[in-house]
N, C-alpha and C positions, 0 to 999 in steps of 0.2 A: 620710436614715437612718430620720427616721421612716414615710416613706411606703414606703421595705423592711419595716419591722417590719408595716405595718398587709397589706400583702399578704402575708408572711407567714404574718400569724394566718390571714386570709381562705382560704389555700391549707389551711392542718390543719382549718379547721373543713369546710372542703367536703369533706376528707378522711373527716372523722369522717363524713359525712353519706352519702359513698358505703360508707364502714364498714359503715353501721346498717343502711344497705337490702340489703347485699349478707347480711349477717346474718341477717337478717329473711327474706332470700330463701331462708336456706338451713334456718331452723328449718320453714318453713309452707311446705313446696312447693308447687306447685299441685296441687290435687283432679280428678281427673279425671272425668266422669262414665263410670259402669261402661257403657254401651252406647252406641256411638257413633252419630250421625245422618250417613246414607252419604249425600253431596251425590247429589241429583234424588229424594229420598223427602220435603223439605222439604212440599212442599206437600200431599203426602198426610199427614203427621203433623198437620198443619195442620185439615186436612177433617175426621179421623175425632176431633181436640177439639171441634169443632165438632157434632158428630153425638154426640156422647157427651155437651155439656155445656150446648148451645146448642138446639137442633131435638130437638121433643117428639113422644111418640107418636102425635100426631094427624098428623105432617107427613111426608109424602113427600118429601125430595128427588130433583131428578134432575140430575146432574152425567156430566162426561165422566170414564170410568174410565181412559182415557191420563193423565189431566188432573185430577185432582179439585179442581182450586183453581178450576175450571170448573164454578160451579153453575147451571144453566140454569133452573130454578125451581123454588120451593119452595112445596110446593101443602096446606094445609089439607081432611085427607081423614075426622076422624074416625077415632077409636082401632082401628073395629075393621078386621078384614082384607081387602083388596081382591084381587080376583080378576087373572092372572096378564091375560085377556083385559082389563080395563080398563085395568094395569099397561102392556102394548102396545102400548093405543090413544094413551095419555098420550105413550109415549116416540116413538110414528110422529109425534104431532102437533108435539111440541117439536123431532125433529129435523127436521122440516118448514122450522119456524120459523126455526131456526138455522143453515139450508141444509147438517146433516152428514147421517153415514150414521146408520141407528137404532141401530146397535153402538156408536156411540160417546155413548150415552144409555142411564144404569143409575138405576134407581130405589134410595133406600137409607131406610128408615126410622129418625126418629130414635131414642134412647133416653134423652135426657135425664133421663126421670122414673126408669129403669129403672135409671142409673147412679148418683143420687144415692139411691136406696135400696139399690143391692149395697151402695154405702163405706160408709154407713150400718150396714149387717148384718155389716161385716168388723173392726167394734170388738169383736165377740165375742171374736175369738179372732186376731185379726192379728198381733199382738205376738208371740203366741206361733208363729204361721210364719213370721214374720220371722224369730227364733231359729232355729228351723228350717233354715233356710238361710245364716244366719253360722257356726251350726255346722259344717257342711260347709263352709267358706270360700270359700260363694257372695255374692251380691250382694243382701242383703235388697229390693231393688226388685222381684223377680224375684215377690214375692207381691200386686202389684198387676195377673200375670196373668189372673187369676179375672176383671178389670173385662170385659176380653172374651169369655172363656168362660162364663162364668156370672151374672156380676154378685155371687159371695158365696150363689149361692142352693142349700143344700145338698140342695134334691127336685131341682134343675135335670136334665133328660132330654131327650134332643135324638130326632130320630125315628129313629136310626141308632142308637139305644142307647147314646151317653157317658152317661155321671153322674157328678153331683155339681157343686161345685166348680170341680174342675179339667178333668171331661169326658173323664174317662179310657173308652173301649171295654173290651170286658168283657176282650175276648183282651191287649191290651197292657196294662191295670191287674194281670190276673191275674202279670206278670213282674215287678209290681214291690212286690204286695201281694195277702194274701186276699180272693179274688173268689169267693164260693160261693152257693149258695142261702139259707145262712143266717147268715153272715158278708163282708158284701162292704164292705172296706172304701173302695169309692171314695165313697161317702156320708158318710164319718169327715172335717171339715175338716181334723184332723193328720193322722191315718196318712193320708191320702188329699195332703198335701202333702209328710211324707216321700217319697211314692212320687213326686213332682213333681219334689223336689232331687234325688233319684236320677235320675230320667232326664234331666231340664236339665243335670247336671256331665258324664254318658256323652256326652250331646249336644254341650256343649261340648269335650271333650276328645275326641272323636272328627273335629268338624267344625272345629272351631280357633277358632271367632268367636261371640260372640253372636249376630250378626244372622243367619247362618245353622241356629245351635243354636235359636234361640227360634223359626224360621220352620219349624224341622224337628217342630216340637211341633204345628203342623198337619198338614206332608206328610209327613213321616216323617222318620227318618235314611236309610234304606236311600235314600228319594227324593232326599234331599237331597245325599249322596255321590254315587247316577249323576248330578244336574244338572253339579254343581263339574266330574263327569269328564267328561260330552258337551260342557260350554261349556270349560272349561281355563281357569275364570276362579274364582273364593271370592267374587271379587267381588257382593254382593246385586243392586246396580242392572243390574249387570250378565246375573245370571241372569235376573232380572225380563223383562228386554227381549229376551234371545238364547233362554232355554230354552225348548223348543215340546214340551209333552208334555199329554195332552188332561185328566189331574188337577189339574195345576198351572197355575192358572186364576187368576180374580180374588181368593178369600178368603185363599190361599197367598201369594200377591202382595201381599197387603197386609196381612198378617197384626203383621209387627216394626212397622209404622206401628202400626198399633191399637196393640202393646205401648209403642210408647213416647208416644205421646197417653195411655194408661192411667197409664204413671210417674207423666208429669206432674200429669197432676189428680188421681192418688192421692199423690202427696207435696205438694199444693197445694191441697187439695179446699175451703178456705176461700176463694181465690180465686175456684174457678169454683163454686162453690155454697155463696154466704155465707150464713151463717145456720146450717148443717149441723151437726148435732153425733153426732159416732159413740154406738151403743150402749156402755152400760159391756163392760167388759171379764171375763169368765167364766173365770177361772182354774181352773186341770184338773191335779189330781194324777195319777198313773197308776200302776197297779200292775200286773207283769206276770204274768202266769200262769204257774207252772211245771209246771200238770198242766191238763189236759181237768178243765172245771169246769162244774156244773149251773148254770142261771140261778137255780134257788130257792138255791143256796149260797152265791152273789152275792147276792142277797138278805137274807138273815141276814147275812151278813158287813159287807156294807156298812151296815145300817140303811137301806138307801132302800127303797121299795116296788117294783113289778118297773115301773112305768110310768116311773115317774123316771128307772132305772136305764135303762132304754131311749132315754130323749129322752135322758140322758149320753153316748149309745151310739150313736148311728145306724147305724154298723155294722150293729147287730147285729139279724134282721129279728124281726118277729112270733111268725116261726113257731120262734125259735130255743130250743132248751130247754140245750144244752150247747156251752158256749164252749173253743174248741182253747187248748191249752196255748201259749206265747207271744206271744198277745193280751194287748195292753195294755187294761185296763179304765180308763176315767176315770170322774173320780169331780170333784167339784165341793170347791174350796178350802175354798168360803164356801158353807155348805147353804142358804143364803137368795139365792144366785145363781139367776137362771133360767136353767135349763137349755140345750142348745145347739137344741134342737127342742121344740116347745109339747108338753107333758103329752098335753093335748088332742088331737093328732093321731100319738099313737102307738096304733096297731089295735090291738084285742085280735082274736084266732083262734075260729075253729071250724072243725071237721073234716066233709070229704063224702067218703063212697065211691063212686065213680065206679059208674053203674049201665049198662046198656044202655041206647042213647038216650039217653043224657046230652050237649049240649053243655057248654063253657064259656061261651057265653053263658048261658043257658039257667041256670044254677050262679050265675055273676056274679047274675043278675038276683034271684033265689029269695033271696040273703042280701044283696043290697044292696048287692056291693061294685064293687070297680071291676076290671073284666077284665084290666087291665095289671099292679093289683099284682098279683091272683094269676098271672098269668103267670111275673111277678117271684120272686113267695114260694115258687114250686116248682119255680123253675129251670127254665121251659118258654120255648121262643122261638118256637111255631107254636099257638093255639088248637086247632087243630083233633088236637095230637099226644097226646089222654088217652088212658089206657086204661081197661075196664071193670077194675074190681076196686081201680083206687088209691087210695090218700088223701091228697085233695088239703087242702091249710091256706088256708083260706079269710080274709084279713085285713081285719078291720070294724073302720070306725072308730067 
């Protein structure tokens, strides 16, 4: 009798015990990570932490691009730039070495130093595009894409023309935010990340996946809907290996790897770079315009000076004297915050009338500035497209 009673007790308490878990199990489901890692991209997510977190600007590596978990050597060259001929002769002699062909040897420089200064500069204001992107009930990870594009660097300019940040093109930023001569907001780290959620949710909800939506933020969507429809596959690993189109190359290829090596050392950046501590945080009020508004009436209004108000503003260029109605101006919580861009490197303007025999070199050179912004500042995409009689806004720093 007693030994009924003592198995008895034993069977309720095991009872309880399957209770508690089964409870447990059902208050805290599992979390799921919001981007999945599609089996055979392992070892490229692998590579490009390593190259992000590990291997510095002075180091070349050369690794097989079938293969990146395949590093064949990593070579000590000196920060500054090597020539595409020595880059060749490195990669003929390694695959020499390693009895393959030279296409399957790609040179990749590291950025180690280059990545722990973007997360560094994305304490400015990250928080606040993270919000950015819950608000839309997207996936705040989705703001540690800058680590690839840009590193956080709001001058960042690629030679194809992206800026900013996010590396928006003037034509696709212009669909999804003010791109003008004198307002282009893809230099704005928010409006220029609104315009990021905006296309990441079309992306997704067009393409149905992350890993195709965030790989479409390189090749496009239009590219990335004919791949899905020539291969008959959504599947990533899959396009990677089967789609043969001569844009969609290596950086395309590999691009959701970089994004999710980026998650991880931006949601772990103490791990792979201990010691690091983000800049404080620059909190941004905004107020929206509801009329076409002068910069000097922004200036009385706000109390700021017009420089300040500018480094608040990147948007907004040198040459700009009046701001479009439904621009958000930011404005600084705490007036003892620094600004989102140095004081010090907002140009002040002066004006040339373009004479006969004038170049734009010639113009750059006479006031000291740099021929790309004024390109910038007036909305020109060709040097040589002035005409006599215009006036161009010269921006000195």
């Amino acid at each position: 009798m007693k030994h009924a009673r003592l198995k008895l007790l034993s069977f309720f308490l095991s009872f309880l015990v399957l209770l508690a878990v089964s409870s447990s199990a059902q208050q805290e489901p599992e979390v799921r990570h919001p981007f999945p890692l599609p089996a055979g991209l392992e070892s490229a997510v692998e590579f490009w932490k390593k190259i992000f977190s590990e291997y510095g600007l002075a180091q070349l590596v050369y690794f097989d691009p079938l293969d990146p978990a395949k590093i064949y050597e990593v070579v000590d060259v000196g920060e500054e730039s090597r020539s595409n001929q020595y880059i060749n002769s490195e990669r003929a002699r390694i695959a020499a070495a390693h009895g393959v062909n030279i296409e399957r040897v790609k040179a990749q420089r590291g950025v180690k130093e280059r990545t722990a200064a973007g997360l560094k500069r994305s304490g400015r204001y990250i928080a606040q595009i993270q919000q950015i992107f819950r608000d839309r009930g997207l996936p705040p990870e989705l703001s540690y894409l800058p680590v690839v594009e840009s590193s956080y660097d709001i001058y960042a300019r690629s030679s194809a023309g992206a800026l900013g940040i996010w590396q928006f093109m003037r034509k696709t930023g212009a669909e999804y935010m003010r791109v003008t001569s004198t307002v282009d907001e893809r230099r704005d780290p928010i409006e220029s990340s609104r315009a990021a959620a905006s296309y990441l949710q079309q992306a997704y909800e067009k393409l149905g996946s992350w890993p195709l939506a965030i790989t479409s933020y390189n090749f496009g969507q239009a590219g990335m809907a004919r791949a899905v429809a020539t291969v008959e596959s959504n599947d990533l690993v899959n396009l990677i290996r089967s789609y043969d189109h001569p844009y969609f190359g290596f950086a395309p290829k590999q691009f959701y790897a970089e994004f999710l090596a980026a998650v991880e050392l931006g949601s772990n950046y103490q791990k792979y770079f201990p010691g690091l501590e983000l800049d404080a945080a620059a909190p941004i009020d905004e107020k929206e315009l509801t009329a076409r508004t002068s910069i000097a009436s922004l200036v009385n209004s706000t109390g700021l000076n017009r420089q300040t108000l500018l480094a608040w503003n990147p948007a907004l260029s040198a040459s700009t004297t009046v701001v479009p109605a439904g621009y958000r101006v930011k404005l600084p919580r705490d007036r003892n915050s620094e600004p989102l861009i140095d004081v010090a490197e907002v140009p002040q303007v002066v004006h040339h009338r373009v004479k006969r025999g004038d170049t734009l070199l010639q113009i750059a050179r006479r006031y000291g500035a740099s021929l790309q912004n004024i390109l910038q500042a007036n909305d020109l995409r060709k040097a040589h497209l002035i005409r006599v009689g215009t006036t161009l806004v010269i921006p000195k720093f």
